[in-house]
VOPAGU-2260 file (C-alpha; in pm, 1 decimal, decimal comma):
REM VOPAGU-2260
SITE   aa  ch    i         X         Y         Z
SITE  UNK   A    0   -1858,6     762,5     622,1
SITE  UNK   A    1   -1589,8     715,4     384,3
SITE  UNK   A    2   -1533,3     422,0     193,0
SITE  UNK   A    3   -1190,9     190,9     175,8
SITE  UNK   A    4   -1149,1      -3,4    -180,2
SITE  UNK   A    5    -971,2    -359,4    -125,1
SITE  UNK   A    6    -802,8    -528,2    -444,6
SITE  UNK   A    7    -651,0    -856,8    -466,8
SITE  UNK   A    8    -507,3    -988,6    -751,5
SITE  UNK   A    9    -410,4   -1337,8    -695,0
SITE  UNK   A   10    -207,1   -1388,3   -1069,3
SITE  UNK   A   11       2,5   -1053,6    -949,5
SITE  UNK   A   12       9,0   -1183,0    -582,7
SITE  UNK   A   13     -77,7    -803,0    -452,2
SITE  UNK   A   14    -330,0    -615,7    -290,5
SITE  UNK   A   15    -410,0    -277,9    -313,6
SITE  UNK   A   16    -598,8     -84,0     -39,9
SITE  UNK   A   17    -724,5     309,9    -162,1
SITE  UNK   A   18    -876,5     490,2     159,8
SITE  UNK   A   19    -948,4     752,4    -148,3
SITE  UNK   A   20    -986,4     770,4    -531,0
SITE  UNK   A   21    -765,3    1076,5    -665,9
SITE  UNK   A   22    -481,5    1070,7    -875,9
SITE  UNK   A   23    -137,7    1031,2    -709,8
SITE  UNK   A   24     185,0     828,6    -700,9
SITE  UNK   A   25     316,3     537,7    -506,9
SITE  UNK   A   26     640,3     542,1    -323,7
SITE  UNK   A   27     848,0     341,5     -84,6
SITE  UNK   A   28     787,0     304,9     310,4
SITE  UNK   A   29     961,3     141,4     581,3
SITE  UNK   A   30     886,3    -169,6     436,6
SITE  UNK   A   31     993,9    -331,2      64,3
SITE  UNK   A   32     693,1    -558,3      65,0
SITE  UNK   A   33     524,5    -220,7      91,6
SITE  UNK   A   34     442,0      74,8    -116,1
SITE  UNK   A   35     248,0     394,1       8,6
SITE  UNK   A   36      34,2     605,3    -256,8
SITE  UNK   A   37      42,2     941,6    -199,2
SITE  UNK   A   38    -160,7    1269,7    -409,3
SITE  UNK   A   39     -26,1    1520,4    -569,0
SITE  UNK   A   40      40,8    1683,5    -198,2
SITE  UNK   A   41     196,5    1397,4      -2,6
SITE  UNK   A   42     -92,7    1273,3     172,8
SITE  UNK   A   43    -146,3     898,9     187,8
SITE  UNK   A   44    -470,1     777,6     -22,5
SITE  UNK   A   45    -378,5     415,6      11,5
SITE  UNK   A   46    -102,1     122,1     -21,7
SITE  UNK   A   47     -12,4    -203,4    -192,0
SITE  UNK   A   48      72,4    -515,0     -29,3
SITE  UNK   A   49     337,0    -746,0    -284,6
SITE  UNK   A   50     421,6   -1103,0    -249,5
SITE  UNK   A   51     122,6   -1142,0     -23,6
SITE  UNK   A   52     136,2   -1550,9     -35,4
SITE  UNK   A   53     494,0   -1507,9     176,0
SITE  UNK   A   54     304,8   -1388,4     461,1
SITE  UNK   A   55     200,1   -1716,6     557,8
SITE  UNK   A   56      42,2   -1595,6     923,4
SITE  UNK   A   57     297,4   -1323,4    1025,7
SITE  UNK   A   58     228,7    -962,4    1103,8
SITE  UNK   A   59     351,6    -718,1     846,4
SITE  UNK   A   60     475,6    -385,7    1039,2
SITE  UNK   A   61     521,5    -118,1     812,8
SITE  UNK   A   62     519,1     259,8     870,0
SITE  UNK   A   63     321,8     451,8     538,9
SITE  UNK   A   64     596,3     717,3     549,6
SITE  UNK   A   65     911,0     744,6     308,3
SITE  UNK   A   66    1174,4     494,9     350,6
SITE  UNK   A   67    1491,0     659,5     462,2
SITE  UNK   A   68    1727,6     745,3     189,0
């Protein structure tokens, strides 16, 4: 079973979700509120989640792929 890693940092208003721990990058998706982190081959480890508080109960839709240019 793999483990998922949740971090919230309520002074930084973020959280972080790592589906694995290896060293990679982040980079933009679909969504600015969200940011996709990739290894070193493009495969998606995890994300980040910013300005969480503006959520307020609506559904964030967000695609973990590169943003168009």
């Amino acid at each position: 079973m793999n483990k998922v890693r949740v971090w919230y940092d309520s002074e930084a208003d973020f959280i972080e979700v790592m589906f694995e721990q290896k060293e990679g990058y982040f980079r933009e998706t679909s969504c600015d509120q969200v940011m996709a982190k990739v290894d070193l081959n493009g495969q998606v480890i995890g994300f980040s989640i910013l300005n969480v508080c503006t959520l307020h109960g609506r559904p964030l839709d967000f695609d973990l792929v590169r943003a168009p240019d």
